[in-house]
KOLKOLKOL-952330 format. One line per field, with one value per residue: x, y, z of N, C-alpha, C in turn. Coordinates in Angstrom, 3 decimals, padded with zeros to 6 digits, always signed. Atoms other than C-alpha are relative to their C-alpha. Last residue first. Layout:
% KOLKOLKOL-952330
nxx	c(X	...)
nyy	c(Y	...)
nzz	c(Z	...)
caxx	c(X	...)
cayy	c(Y	...)
cazz	c(Z	...)
cxx	c(X	...)
cyy	c(Y	...)
czz	c(Z	...)
***
This chain:
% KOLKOLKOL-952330
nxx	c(-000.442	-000.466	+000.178	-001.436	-000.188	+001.060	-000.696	-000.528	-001.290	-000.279	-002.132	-001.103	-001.189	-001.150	+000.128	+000.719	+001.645	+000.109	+001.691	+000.988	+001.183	+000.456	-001.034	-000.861	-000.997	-000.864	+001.012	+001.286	+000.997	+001.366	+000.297	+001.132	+000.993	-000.266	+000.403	-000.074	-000.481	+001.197	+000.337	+000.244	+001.264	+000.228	-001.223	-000.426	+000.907	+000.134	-000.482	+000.827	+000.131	+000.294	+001.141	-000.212	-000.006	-001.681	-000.096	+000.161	-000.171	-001.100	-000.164	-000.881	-000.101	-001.141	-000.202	-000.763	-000.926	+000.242	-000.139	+000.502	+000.131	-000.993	-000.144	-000.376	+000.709	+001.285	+001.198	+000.817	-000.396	+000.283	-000.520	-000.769	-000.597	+000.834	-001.226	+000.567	-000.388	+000.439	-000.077	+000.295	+000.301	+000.805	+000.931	-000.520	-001.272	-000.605	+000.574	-000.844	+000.609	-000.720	+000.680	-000.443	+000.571	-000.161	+000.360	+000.642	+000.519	-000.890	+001.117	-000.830	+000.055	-001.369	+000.064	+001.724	+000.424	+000.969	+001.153	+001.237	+001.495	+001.556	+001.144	+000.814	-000.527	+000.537	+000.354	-000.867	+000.239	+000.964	+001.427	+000.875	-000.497	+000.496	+001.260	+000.212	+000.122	+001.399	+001.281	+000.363	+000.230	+001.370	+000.510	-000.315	+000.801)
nyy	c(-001.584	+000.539	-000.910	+000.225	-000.732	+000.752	-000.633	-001.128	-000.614	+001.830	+000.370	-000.269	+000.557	-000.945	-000.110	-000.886	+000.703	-000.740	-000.526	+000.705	+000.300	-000.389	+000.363	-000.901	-000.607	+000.745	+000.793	+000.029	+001.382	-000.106	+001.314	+000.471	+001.491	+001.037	+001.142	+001.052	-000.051	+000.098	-001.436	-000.321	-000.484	-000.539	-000.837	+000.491	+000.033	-001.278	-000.678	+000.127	+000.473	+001.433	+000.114	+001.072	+001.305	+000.599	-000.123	-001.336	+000.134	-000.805	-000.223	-000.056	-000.296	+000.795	+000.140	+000.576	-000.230	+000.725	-000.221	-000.216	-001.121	-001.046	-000.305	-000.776	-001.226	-000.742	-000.535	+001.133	+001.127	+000.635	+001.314	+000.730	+001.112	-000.256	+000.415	+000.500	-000.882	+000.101	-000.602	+000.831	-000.894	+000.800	-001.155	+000.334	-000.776	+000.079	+001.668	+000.503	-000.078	+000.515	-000.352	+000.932	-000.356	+000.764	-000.855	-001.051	-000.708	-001.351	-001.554	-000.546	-000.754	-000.824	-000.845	-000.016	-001.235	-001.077	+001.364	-000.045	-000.772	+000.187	+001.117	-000.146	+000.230	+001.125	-000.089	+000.523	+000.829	-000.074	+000.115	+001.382	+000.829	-000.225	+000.154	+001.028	+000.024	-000.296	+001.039	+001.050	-000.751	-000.074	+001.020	+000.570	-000.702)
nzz	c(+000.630	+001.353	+000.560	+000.666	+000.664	+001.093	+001.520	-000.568	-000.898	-000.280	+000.623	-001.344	+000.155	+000.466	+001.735	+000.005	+000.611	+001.676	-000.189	+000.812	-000.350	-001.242	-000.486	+000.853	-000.972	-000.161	-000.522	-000.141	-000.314	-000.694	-000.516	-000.864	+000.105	-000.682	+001.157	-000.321	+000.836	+001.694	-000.036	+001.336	+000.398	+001.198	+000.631	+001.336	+000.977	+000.101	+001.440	+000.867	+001.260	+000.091	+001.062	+001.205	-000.064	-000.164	-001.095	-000.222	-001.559	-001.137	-001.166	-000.868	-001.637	-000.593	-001.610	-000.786	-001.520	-000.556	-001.186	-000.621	-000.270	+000.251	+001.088	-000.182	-000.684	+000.593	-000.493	-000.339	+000.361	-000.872	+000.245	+001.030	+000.516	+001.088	+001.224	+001.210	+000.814	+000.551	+001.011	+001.191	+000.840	+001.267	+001.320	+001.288	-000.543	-000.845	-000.557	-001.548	-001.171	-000.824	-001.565	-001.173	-001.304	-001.516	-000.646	+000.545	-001.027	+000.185	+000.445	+000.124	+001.093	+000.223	+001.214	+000.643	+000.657	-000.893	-000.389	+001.156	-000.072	-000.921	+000.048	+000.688	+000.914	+000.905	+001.725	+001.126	+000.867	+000.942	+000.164	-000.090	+001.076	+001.028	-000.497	+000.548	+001.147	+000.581	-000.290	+000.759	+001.511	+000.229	+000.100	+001.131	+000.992)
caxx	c(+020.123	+017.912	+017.213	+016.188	+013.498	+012.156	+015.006	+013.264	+010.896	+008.048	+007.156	+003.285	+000.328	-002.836	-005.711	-006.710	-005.034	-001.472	-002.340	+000.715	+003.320	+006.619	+008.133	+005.015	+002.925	-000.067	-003.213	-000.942	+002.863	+005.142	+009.132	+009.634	+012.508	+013.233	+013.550	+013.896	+012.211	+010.909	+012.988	+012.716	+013.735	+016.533	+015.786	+012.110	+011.034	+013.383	+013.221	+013.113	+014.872	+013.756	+015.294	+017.938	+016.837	+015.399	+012.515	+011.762	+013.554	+012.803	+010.819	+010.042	+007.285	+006.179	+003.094	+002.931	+000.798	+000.345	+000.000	-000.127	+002.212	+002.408	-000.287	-001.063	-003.506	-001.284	+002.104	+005.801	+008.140	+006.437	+007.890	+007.558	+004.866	+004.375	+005.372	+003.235	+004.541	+003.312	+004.368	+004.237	+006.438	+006.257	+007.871	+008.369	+007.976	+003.787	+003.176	+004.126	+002.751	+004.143	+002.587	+004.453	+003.672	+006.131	+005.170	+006.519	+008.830	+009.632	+008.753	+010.094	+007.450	+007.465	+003.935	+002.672	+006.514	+007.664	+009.605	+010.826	+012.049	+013.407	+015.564	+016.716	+018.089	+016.043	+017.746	+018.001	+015.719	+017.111	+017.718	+021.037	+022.771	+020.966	+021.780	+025.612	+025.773	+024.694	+027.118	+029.422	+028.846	+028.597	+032.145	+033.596	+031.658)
cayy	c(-021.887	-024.028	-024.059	-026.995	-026.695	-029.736	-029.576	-029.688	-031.828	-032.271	-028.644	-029.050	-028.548	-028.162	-031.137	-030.719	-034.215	-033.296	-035.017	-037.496	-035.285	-033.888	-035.499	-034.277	-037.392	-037.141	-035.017	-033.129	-033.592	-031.691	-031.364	-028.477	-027.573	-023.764	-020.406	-017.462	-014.536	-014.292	-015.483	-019.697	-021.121	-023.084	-024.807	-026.009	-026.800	-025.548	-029.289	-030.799	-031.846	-029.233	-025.545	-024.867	-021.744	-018.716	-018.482	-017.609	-020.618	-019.609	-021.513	-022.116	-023.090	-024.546	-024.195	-023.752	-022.029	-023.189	-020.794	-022.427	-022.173	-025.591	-027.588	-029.435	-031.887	-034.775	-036.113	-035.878	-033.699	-030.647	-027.880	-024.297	-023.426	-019.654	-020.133	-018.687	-019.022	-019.220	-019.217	-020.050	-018.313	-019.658	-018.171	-021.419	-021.165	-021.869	-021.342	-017.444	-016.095	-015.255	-015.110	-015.161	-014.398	-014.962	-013.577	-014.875	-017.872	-019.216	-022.518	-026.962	-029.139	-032.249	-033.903	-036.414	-036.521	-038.905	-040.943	-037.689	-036.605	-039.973	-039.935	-036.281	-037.483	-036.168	-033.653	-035.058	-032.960	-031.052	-032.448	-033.497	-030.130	-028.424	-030.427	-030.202	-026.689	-026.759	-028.975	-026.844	-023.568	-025.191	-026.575	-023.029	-021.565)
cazz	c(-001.531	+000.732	+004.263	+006.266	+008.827	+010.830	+013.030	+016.756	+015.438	+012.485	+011.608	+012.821	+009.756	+010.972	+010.567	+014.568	+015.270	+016.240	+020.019	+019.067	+020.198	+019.852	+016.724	+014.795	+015.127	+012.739	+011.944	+009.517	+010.162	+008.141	+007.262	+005.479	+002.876	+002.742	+000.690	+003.327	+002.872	+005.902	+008.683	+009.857	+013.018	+013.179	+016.088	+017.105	+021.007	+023.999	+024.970	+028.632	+031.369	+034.491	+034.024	+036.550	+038.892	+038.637	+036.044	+032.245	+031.087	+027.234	+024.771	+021.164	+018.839	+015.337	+013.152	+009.323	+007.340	+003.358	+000.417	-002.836	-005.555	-005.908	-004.317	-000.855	-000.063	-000.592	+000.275	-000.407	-002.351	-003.336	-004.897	-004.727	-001.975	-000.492	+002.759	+005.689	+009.297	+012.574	+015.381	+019.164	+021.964	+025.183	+028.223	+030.924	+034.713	+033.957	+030.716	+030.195	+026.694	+023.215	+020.210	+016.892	+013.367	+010.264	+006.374	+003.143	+003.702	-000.044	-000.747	-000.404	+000.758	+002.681	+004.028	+006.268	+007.857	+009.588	+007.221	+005.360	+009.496	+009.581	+006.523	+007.554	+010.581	+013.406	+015.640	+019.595	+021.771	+024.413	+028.059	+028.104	+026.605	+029.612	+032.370	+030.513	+030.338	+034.102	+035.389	+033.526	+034.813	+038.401	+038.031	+037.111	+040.200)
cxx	c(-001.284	+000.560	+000.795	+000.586	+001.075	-000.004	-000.617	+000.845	+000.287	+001.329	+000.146	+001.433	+001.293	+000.783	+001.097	-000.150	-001.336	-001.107	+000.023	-001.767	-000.821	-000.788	+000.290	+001.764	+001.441	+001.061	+001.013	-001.112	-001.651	-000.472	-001.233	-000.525	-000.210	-000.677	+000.521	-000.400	+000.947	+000.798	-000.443	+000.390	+000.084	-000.880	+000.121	+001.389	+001.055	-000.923	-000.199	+000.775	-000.980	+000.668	-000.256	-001.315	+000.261	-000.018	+001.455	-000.171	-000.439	-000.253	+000.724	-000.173	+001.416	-000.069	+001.498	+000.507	-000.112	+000.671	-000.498	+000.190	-001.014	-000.853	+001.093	+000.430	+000.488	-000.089	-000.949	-001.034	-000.425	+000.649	-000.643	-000.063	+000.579	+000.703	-000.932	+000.996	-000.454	+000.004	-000.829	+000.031	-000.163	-000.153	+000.088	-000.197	+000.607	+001.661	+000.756	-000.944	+000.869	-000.693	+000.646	-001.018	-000.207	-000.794	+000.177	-000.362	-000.520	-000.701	+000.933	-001.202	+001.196	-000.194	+001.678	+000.592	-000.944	-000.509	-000.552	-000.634	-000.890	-000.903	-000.838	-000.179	-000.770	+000.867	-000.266	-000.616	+000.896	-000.149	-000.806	-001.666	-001.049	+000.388	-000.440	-001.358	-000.469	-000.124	-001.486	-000.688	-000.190	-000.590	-001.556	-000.888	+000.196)
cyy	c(+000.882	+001.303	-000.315	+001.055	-000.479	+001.109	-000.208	+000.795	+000.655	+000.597	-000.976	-000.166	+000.572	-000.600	+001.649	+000.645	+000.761	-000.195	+001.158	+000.645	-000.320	-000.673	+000.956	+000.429	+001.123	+000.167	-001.211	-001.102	+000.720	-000.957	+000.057	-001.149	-000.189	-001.074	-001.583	-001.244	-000.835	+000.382	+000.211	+001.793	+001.446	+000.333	+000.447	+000.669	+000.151	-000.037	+001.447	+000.473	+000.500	-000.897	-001.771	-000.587	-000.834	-001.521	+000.262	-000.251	+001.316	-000.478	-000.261	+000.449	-000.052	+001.016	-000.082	+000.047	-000.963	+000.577	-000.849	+000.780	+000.290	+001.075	+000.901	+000.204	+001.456	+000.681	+000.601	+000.319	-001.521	-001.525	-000.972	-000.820	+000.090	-001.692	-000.576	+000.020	-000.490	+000.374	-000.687	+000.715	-000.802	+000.576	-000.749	+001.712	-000.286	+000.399	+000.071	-001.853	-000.881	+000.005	-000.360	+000.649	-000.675	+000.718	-001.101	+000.789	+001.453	+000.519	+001.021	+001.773	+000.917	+001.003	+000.698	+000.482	-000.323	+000.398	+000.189	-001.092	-000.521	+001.545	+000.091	-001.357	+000.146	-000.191	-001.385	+000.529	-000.060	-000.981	+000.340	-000.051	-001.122	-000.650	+000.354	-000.742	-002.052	+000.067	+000.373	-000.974	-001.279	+000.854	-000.061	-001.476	-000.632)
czz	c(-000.907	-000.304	-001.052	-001.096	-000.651	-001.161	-001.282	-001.360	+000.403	+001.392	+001.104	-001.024	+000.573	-000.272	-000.101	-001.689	-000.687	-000.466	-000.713	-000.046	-000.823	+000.334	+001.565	+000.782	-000.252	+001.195	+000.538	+000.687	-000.395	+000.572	+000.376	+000.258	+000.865	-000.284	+001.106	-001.060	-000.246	-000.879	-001.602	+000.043	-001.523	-000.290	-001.161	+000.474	-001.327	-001.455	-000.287	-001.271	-000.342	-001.075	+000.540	-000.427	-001.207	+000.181	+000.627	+002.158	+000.186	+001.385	+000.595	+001.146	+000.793	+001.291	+000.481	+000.887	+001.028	+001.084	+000.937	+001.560	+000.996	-000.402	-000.357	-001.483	-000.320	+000.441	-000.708	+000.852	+000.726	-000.247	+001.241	-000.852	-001.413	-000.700	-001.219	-000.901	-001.560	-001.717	-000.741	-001.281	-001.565	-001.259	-001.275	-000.739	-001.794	+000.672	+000.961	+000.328	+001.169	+001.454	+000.913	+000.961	+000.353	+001.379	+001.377	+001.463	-000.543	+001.694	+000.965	-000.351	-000.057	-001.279	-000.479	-001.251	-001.038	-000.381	+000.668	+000.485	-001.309	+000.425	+000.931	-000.720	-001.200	-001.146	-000.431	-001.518	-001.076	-000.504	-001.345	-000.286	-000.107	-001.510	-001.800	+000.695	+000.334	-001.398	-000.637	-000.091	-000.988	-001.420	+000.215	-000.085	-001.385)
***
């Protein structure tokens, strides 16, 4: 039992996604803004042996530190996503999506992609803006 506790921390260990070094999320990243979380809504649904739970959160902008399109004091919402093993059984490799996920009120720096690759996937193309990674949050004092 002990040696199937650890085979399975370390399935799971192996399969998330490595954090980005914050040089390569700002070299990624369309856009970086610093702002104030204001309001967070989630949906959650069953993909196949997965539960899925996308967000969505508005942050009132600060500070911007790279990129167009986007203005201080503006409101800008911002995508990201997690998920739960919702079967039995050892999960496939994969990623459980972002970490450090945001709570309102919250003052953070934001890694973005718009129309770009958002350290998931290159079929970002719909002009939203994806939190870059699995650590594309960074929270400020």
């Amino acid at each position: 039992m002990r040696y199937a506790a650890i085979l399975l921390l370390a399935v799971v260990a192996h399969a998330e996604k490595a954090p980005m070094s914050p040089e390569a999320l700002k070299k990624t990243a369309t856009q970086v803004v610093q702002g104030e979380v204001k309001g967070i809504y989630a949906k959650t649904a069953k993909e196949g042996r997965w539960k899925v739970t996308r967000y969505v959160a508005e942050v009132k902008v600060t500070a911007i530190e790279k990129g167009e399109g986007i203005t201080v004091g503006e409101l800008v919402y911002v995508r990201y996503w997690h998920r739960k093993w919702a079967s039995l059984g050892v999960p496939p490799p994969s990623t459980s999506g972002h970490s450090g996920l945001p709570k309102e009120g919250e003052t953070l720096r934001i890694y973005l992609a718009r129309n770009a690759y958002d350290g998931f996937t290159k079929d970002n193309n719909d002009g939203g803006l994806n939190v870059i990674g699995a650590n594309g949050f960074e929270r400020l004092p």
